[in-house]
C-alpha positions as CSV (number, residue, x, y, z in Angstrom):
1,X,-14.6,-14.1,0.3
2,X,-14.6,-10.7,0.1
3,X,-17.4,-8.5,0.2
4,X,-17.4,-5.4,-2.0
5,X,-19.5,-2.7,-1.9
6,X,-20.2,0.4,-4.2
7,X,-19.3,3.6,-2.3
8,X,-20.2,6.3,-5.3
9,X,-20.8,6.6,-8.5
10,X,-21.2,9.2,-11.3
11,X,-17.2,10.1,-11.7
12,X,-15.4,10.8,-14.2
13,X,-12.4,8.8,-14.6
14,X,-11.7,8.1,-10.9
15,X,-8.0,8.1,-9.7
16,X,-5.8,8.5,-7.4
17,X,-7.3,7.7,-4.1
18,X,-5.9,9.1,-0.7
19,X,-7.5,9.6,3.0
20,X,-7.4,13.3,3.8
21,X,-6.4,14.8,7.4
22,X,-10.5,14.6,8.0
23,X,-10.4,11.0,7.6
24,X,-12.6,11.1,4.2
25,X,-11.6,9.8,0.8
26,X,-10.5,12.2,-1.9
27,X,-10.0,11.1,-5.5
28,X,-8.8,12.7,-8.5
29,X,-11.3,12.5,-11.3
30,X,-9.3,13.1,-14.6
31,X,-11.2,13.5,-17.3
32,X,-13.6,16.1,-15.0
33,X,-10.7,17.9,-14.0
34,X,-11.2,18.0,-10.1
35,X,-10.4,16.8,-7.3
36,X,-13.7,15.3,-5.4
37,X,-14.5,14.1,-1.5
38,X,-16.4,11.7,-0.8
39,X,-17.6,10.5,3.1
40,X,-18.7,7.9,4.6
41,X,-21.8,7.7,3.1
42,X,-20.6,7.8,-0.2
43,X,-21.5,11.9,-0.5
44,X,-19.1,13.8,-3.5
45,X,-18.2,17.2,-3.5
46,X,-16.1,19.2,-5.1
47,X,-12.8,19.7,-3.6
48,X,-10.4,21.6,-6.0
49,X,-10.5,22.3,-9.9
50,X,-6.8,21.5,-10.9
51,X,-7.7,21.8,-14.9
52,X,-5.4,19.3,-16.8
53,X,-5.8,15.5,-15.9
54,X,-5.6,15.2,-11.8
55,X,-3.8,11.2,-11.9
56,X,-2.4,10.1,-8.8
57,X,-2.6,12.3,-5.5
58,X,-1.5,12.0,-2.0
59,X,-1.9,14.1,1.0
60,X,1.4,15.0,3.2
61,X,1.6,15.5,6.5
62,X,0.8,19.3,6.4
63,X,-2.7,18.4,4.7
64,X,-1.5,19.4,1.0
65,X,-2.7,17.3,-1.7
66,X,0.1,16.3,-4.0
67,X,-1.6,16.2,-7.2
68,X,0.1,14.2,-10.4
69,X,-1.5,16.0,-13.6
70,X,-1.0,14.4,-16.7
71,X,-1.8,17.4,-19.0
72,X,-5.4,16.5,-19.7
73,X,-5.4,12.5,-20.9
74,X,-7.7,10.1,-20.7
75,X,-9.3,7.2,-22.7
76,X,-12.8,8.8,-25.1
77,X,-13.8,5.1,-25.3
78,X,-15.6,4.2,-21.8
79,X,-18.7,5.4,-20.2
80,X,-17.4,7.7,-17.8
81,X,-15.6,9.7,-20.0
82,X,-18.8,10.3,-22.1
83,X,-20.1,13.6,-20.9
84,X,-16.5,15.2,-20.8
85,X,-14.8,17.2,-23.2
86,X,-11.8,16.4,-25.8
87,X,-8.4,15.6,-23.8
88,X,-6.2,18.6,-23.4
89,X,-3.0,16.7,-24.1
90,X,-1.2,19.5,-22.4
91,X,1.8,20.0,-20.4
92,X,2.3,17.7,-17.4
93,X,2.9,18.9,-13.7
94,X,3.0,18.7,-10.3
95,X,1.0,20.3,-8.6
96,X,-0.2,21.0,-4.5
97,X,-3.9,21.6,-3.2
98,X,-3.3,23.3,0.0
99,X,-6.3,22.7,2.3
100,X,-8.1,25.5,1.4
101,X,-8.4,23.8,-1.8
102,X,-6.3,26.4,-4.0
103,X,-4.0,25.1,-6.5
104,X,-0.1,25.6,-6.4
105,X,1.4,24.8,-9.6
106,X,4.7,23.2,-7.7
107,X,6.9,21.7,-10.5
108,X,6.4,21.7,-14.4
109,X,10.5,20.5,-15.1
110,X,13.9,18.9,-14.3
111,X,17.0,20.0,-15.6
112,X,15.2,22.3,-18.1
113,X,13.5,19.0,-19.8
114,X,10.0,19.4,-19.7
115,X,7.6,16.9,-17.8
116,X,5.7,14.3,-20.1
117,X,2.0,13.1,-17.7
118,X,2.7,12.4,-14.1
119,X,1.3,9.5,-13.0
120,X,1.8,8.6,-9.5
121,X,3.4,9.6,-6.5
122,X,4.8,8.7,-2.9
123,X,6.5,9.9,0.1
124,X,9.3,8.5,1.5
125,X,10.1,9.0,5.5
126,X,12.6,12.0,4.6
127,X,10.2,14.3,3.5
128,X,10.7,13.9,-0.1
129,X,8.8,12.1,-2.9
130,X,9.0,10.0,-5.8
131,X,6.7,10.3,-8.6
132,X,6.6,8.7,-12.2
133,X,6.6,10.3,-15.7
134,X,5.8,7.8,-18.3
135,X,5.3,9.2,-21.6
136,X,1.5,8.5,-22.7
137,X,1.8,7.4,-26.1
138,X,3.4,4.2,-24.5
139,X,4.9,3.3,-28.4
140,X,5.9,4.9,-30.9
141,X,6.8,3.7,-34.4
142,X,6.6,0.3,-32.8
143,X,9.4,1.6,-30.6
144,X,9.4,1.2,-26.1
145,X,9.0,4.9,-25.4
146,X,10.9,5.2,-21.9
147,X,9.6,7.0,-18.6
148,X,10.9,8.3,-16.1
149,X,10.9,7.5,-11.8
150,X,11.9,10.9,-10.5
151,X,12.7,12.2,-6.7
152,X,11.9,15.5,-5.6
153,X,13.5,16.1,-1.9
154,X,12.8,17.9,1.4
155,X,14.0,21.1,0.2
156,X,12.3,20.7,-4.0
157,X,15.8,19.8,-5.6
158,X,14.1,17.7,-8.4
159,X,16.2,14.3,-10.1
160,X,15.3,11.6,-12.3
161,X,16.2,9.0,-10.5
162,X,15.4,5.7,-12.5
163,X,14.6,6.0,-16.7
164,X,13.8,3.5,-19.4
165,X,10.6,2.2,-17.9
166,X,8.0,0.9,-20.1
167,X,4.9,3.1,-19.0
168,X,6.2,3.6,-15.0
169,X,2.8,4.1,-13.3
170,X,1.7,3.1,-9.3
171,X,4.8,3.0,-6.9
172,X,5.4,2.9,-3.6
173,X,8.1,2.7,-0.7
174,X,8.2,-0.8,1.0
175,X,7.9,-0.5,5.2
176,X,11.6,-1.3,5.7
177,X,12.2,2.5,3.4
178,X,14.8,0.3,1.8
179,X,13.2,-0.6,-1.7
180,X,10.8,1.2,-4.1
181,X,7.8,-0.6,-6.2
182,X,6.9,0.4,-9.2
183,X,4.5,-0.6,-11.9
184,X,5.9,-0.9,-15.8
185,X,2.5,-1.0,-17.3
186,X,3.7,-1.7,-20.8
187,X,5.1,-5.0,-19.6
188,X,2.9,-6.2,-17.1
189,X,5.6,-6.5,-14.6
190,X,6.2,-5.1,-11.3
191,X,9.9,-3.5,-11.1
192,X,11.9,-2.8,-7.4
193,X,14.4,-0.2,-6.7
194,X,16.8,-0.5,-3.4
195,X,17.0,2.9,-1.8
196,X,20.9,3.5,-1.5
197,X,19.8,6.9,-0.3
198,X,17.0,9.2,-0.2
199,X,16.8,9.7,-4.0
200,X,19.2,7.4,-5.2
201,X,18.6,4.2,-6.7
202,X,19.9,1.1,-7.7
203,X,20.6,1.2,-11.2
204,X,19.3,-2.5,-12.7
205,X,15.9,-2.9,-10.7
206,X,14.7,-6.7,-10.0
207,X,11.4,-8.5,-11.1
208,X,8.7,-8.1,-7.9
209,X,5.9,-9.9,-9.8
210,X,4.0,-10.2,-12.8
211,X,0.3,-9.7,-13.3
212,X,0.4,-10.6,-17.0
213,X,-0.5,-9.1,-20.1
214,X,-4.2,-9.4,-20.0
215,X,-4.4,-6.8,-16.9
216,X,-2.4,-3.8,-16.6
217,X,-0.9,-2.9,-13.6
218,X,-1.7,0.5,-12.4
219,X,-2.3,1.8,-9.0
220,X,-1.6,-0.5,-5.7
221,X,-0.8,0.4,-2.0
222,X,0.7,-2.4,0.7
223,X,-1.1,-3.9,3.8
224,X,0.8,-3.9,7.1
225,X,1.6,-7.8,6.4
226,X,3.6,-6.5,3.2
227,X,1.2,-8.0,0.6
228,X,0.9,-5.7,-2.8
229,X,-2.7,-5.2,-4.2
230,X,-2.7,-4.0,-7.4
231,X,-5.4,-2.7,-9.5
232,X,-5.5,-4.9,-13.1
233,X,-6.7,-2.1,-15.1
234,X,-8.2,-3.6,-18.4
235,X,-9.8,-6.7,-16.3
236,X,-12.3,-6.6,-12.9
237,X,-9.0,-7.5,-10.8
238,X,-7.4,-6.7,-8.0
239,X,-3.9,-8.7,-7.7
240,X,-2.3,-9.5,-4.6
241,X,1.1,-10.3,-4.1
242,X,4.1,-10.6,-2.1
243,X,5.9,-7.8,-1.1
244,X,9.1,-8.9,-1.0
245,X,9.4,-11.3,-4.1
246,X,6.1,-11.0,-6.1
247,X,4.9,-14.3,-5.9
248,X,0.9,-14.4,-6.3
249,X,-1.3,-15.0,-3.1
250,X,-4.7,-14.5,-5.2
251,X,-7.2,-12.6,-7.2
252,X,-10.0,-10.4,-6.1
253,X,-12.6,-10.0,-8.5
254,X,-14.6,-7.0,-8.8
255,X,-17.8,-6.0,-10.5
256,X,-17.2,-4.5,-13.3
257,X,-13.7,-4.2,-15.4
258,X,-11.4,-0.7,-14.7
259,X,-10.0,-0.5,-11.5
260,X,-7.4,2.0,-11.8
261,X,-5.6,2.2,-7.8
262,X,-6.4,1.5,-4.5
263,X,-6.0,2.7,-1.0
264,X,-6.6,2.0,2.9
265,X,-8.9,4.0,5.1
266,X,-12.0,3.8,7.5
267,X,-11.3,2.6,10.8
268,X,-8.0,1.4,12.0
269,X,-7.4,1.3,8.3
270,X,-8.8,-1.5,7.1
271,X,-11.3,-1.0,4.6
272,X,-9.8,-1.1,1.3
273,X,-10.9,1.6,-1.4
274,X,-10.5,1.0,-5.1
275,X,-11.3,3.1,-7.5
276,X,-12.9,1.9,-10.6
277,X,-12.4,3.9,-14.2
278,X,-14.6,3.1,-16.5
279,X,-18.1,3.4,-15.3
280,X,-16.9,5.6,-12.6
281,X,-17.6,4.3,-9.3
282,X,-15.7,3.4,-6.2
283,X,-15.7,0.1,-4.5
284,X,-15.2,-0.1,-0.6
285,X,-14.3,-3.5,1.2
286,X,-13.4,-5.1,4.4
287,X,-9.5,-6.3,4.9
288,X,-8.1,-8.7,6.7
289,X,-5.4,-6.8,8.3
290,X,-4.9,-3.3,8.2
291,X,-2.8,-1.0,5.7
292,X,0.3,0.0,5.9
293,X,1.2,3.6,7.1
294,X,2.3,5.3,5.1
295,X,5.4,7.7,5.0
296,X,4.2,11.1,5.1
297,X,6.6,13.8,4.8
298,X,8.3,14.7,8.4
């Protein structure tokens, strides 16, 4: 049993969650437009105004905050959204927080083709990262739209590295560096990439689990035993799996529906954060074992 308690409260869309060089959680709120902090005792200030929608967000190993901005979307429909304006729906982007807090608008395109509403994104042990670029509208005409896995290196060469995803969202690099998880939201499935080389993958990925339709995978991050937990956005879930070949260890039910992703922090990194969409709060609880570190560039 696990026992899960309410950190903070009162954001706005919470995303993205990530431990900052001061050991204190940062989380992208996307519908307020920000970046917040939040310590220990659940305080949350202001960090950075990134304008946009701030989605997924991790820090490097310089203390920049690698900030996925969709372009300004979110959902009008839950209680955290209420007191925020109409969604932007503007261009998506990269973009880096340096720790001063000042925005860098890092990457806006690839190969002249415009970004669609980064989602997600992680380092690899190289110094590069991967991030995905699904395309919000998820369907259109009753048609699969397809996103987009892409790879931007050491030096900022910038590739698509893996396309036709339905909706690619949370993603992560396995321990061993040789295989890279993603969520394909629209399917409910969770998709893995071998890592030929940095920014290459293989081209047919293999099925690494299956939450179902009823929750949609989002966000996730890996303990140091190589289980998956993934945030069930659309149920009060959290879904842990195997690492290596998705089979279901168990569900972790939260108190409210929303959780959007998840990340390890505290001490010796094993309290689990989650951060919860649609009434805007974030959960803190107690793991088993710690997380798994992560690959931060070199």
């Amino acid at each position: 049993m696990h026992e899960i308690d309410q950190l903070a409260a009162g954001l706005m869309f919470p995303e993205g969650p990530s431990i900052g060089p001061d050991g204190a959680l940062y989380v992208t709120e996307i519908a307020g437009q920000r970046i917040s902090k939040i310590t220990e005792d659940g305080t949350v200030s202001t960090y950075s105004h990134t304008g946009g929608g701030p989605n997924g967000a991790a820090f490097d190993a310089h203390g920049d905050l690698l900030v996925c901005n969709n372009g300004g979307r979110w959902p009008s429909d839950v209680p955290s959204t209420a007191e925020s304006g109409s969604p932007e729906n503007g261009p998506g982007r990269m973009q880096r927080v340096n720790s001063a807090g000042e925005v860098i608008e890092e990457l806006a395109e690839i190969d002249e083709i415009a970004l669609n509403s980064p989602n997600d994104v992680c380092f690899d042990e190289y110094g590069g990262y991967y991030f995905t670029d699904p395309v919000w509208s998820g369907l259109v005409g009753g048609e699969r739209t397809a996103g987009s896995v892409c790879y931007v290196d050491a030096d900022g060469g910038a590739t698509r590295v893996a396309t036709n995803i339905g909706f690619p969202n949370g993603l992560g690099v396995r321990a061993d560096g040789k295989v890279l998880v993603v969520c394909e939201s629209l399917t409910g499935m969770l998709l893995s990439y071998r890592i030929e080389e940095p920014g290459t993958l293989s081209k047919e990925p293999k099925p690494n689990g299956m939450i179902g339709r009823r929750s949609v995978p989002d966000g996730f991050c890996f303990d140091a035993s190589g289980q998956i937990i993934v945030a069930g956005h659309g149920s009060n879930s959290l879904f842990v799996l195997d690492g290596h070949d998705g089979r279901p260890i168990k569900i972790i039910d939260l108190p409210e529906p929303g959780p959007t992703n998840c990340c390890f922090g505290g001490k010796d990194l094993r309290t689990l954060f989650v951060t919860s969409s649609d009434h805007g709060h974030v959960f803190a609880m107690e793991w088993p074992v710690e997380g798994m570190p992560l690959h931060p560039a070199l």
